[in-house]
C-alpha positions as CSV (number, residue, x, y, z in Angstrom):
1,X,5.3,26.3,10.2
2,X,6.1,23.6,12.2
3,X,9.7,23.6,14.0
4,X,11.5,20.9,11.7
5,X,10.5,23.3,8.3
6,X,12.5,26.1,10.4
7,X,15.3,24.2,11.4
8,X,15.6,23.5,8.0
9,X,15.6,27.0,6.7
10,X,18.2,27.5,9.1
11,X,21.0,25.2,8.1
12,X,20.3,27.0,4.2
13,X,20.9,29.7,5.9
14,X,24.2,28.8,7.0
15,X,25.4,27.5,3.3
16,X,25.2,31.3,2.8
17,X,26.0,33.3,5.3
18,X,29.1,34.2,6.0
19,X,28.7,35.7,9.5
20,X,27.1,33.5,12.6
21,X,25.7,37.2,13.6
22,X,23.9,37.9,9.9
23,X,23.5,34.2,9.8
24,X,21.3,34.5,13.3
25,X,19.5,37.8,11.8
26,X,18.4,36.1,8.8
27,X,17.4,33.1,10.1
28,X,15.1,35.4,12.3
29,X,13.7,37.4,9.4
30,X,13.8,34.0,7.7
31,X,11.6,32.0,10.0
32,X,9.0,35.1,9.9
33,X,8.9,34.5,6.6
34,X,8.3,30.9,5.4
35,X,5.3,31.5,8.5
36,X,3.5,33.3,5.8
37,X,3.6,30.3,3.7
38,X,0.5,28.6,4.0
39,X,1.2,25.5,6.5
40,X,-0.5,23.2,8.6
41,X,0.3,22.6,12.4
42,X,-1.0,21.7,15.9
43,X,-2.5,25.0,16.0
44,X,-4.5,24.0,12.5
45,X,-5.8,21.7,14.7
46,X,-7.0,23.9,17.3
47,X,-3.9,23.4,20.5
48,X,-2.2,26.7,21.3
49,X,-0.1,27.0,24.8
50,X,-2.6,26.6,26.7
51,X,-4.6,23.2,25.8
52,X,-1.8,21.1,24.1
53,X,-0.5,19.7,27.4
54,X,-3.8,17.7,27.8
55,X,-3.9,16.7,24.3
56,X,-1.7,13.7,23.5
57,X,-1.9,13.1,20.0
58,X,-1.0,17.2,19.4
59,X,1.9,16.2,21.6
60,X,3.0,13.5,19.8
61,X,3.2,15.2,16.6
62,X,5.2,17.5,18.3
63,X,7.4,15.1,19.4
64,X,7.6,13.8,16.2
65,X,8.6,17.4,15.1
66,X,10.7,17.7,16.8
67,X,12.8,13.9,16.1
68,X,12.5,15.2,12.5
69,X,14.1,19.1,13.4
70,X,16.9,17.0,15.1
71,X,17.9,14.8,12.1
72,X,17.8,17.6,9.8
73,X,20.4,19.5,11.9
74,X,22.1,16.5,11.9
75,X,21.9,15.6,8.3
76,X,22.9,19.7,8.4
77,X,26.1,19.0,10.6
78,X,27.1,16.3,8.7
79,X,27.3,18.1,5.8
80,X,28.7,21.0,7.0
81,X,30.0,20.6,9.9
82,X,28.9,21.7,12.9
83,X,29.7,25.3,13.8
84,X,29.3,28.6,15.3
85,X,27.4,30.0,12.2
86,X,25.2,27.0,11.6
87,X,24.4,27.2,15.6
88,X,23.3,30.6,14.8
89,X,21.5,30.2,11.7
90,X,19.1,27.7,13.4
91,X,18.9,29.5,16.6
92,X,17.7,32.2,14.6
93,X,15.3,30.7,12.7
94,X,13.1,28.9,15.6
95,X,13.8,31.6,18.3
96,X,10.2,33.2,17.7
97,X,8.5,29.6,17.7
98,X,10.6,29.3,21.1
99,X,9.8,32.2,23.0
100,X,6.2,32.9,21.7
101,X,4.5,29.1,21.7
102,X,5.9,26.8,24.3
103,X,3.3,26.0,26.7
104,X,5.6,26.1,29.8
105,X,6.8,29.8,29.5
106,X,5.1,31.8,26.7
107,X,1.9,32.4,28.9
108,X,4.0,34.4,31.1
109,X,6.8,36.2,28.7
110,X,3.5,37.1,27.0
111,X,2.3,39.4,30.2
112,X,5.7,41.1,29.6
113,X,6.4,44.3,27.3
114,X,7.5,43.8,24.5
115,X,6.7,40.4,24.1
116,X,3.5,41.2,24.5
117,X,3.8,42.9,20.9
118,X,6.0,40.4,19.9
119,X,3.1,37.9,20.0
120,X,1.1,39.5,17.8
121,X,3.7,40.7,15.5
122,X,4.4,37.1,15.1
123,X,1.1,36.1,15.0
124,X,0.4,38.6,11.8
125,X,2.5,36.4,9.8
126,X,1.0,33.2,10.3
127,X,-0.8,31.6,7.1
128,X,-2.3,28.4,9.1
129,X,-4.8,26.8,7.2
130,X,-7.8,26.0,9.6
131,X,-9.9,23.8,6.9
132,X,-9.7,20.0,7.6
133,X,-10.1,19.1,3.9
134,X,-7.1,21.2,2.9
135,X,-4.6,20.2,5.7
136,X,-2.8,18.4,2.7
137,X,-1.4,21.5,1.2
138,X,-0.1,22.9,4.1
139,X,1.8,19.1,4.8
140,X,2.9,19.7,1.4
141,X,4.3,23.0,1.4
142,X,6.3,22.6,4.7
143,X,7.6,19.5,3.0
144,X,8.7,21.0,-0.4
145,X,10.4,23.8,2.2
146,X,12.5,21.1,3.8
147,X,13.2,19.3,0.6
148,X,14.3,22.6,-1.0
149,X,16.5,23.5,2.0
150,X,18.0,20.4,2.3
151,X,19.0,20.3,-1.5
152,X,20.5,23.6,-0.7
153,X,22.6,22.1,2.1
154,X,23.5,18.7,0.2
155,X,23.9,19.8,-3.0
């Protein structure tokens, strides 16, 4: 999933948790969760932490990303207001996507025990659909995740 589809999970998250502690926790179960949903991303495409630098346009759309992740946490704020829990809930939910797929530190913390696991625990869950011709369905399910989550924040 890309990191806006978490961020939005998160701020759900914090419409229902009561705790910024549980809130963190399930935003961390959460985010392994929606990853089995199937989705399309930059690594759909073929970029993992080690080849995206030289690849603009992959950069871009993670740029673009993460303008989207921002606004929804704002949108989320708003809404809300901003807080310890709805800090956590997000935290939570894109911590994985933090520590195990940024191109400027995973290649190391994944030479580490445990993270070493970690990756490939996380990796289990992914549902990333590879075909070209049916990149459309996983746009679509990422955005009927942050449509849903946001109704659940709004409403």
């Amino acid at each position: 999933m890309i990191i806006s589809s978490h961020v939005a999970v998160g701020t759900a998250v914090a419409v229902y948790s009561q705790n910024p502690i549980a809130g963190f926790f399930a935003g961390l179960v959460l985010h392994h969760l929606t990853d089995v949903i199937p989705h399309t991303d930059v690594g759909s495409e073929g970029a993992n932490i080690y080849n995206i630098l030289g690849e603009k346009d992959k950069v871009i759309k993670v740029l673009i990303d993460l303008a989207v992740a921002i606004i929804i946490f704002l949108i989320a704020a708003y809404e809300l207001g901003f807080s310890l829990l709805l800090f956590c809930c997000i935290v939570g939910s894109i911590l994985p996507d933090v520590i195990d797929n940024s191109p400027f530190w995973s290649p190391a913390l994944r030479k580490i025990f445990p993270l070493n696991y970690y990756h490939r625990f996380h990796e289990k869950f992914h549902f990333a659909i590879a075909k070209k011709e049916w990149f459309w369905v996983g746009h679509f399910t990422q955005v009927l995740v942050i449509i849903f989550s946001l109704y659940v924040v709004i409403k």
